[in-house]
Phi, psi and omega in degrees: 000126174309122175272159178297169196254060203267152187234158181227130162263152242258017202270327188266002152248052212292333189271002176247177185260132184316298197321291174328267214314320160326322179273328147329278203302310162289341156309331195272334176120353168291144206279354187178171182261103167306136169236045177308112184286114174191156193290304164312352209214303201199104196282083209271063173206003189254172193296165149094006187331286226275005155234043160243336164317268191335314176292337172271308162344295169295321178288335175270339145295327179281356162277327188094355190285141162280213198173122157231162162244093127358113150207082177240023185308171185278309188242346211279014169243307188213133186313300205286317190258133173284141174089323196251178312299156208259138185301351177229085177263122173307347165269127197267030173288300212322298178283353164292309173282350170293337174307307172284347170286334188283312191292000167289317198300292155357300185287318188299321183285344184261345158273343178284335196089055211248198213253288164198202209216102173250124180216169171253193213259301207097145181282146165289138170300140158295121199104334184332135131290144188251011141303284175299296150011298197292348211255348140318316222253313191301274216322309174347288194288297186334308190285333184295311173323312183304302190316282182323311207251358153303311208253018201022062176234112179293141190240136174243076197266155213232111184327124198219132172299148169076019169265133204288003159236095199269315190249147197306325184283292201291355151309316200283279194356286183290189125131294162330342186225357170237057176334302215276012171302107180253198147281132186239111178264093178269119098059262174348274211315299196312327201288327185290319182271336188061007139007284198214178139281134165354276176292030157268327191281336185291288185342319205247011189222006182318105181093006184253336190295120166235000152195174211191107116288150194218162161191186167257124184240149138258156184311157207018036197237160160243062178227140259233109186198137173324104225311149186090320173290351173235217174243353153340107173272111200278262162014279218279310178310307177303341168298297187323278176323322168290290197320305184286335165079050244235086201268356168277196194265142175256091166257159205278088179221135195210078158310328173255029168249335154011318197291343201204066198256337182280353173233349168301286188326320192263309143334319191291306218282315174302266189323323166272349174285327150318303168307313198272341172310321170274000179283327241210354171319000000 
């Protein structure tokens, strides 16, 4: 049996200088890289883009690192709002400019080589009609989809509890009218909406997967926690994921471990190569 592929996102190294953390991930044995695109680790808004890509580009081969690219910063469009704006910001500067971070996130990814591009819905605003909400987000999503396979880049969008795509089903909805859609599954996240189980949700999504996240959750909390701390059976998900035969990077993200990110990175890595260790016991 083949092991899986795992990436650590870089979201859980918010206290480090990319460069550092790159070398944190790869020292530890991961085959690759989360790239949450923020104003601190990798700027897509700052100058020179298509040559500090290329130059990251090199560093993650001279590393052995894959690449997904991450564009879930906090702040990094508006200071004042987490998150915002959104593809479906009632103001439409708003949704032009989440447009244009993704398509930097895009350009950034096609020069790196990356894997896919994973971005999300955004939570509705109080009042939104979310009729008009959906028919943001499909134009929205069309045009990132356009982008992409311009730029031969999988655009991957990734279900978020309290988000107007909260579920692997309201993925398949949009994905029917947007064919070229892939999935971005973060792991956690089923525990939390309770949708499916894990290895049910791989299992039922086999060829669909363009990128994967994994952590530890408890059920119906949406907070972000270290293998062991929740309720995730870490065993029958890497099984799963062995089953769909599933080659792309699996990652690892705990954004509020940042504070111990030199014993996170390497502890995550540990505990899933345990897991796949009792698959082959």
């Amino acid at each position: 049996m083949n092991g899986l592929r795992y990436a650590f996102n870089t979201n859980g190294c918010a206290h480090h200088r990319l460069g550092d953390a790159l070398e944190l991930i790869a020292e530890a044995g991961y085959a690759g890289v989360a790239l949450t695109l923020d104003h601190h680790h990798f700027d897509p808004f700052a100058p020179q883009l298509e040559k500090r890509a290329a130059r990251l580009a090199n560093r993650l081969a001279a590393l052995g690192l894959g690449l997904v690219v991450e564009t879930g910063a906090r702040f990094l469009l508006d200071p004042r709002r987490k998150h915002e704006p959104t593809l479906i910001a009632p103001e439409a500067s708003g949704r032009a400019r989440r447009i244009d971070f993704l398509t930097r996130a895009l350009d950034i990814a096609a020069i790196c080589g990356a894997e896919a591009v994973s971005f999300w819905a955004g939570v509705p605003r109080p009042g939104l009609d979310r009729v008009q909400a959906s028919r943001w987000l499909e134009d929205g999503v069309r045009t990132l989809v356009e982008r992409a396979e311009s730029r031969g880049v999988l655009a991957a969008l990734e279900p978020e509890p309290g988000h107007l795509v909260e579920t692997c089903e309201d993925w398949q909805a949009l994905r029917e009218r947007i064919p070229g859609l892939a999935l971005a599954l973060d792991i956690g996240h089923l525990l939390v909406t309770g949708e499916a189980e894990p290895p049910e949700a791989i299992l039922s999504h086999r060829g669909l997967l363009g990128a994967v996240a994994i952590e530890d959750m408890r059920r119906g909390e949406h907070v972000h926690r270290p293998f062991g701390e929740g309720d995730l059976d870490l065993c029958s998900t890497v099984a799963a994921l062995h089953a769909v035969e599933y080659r792309g990077l699996v990652s690892v993200e705990l954004s509020r471990d940042s504070h111990r990110a030199h014993e996170i990175i390497p502890g995550s890595i540990e505990a899933l190569l345990d897991a796949e260790g009792m698959l082959t016991a």
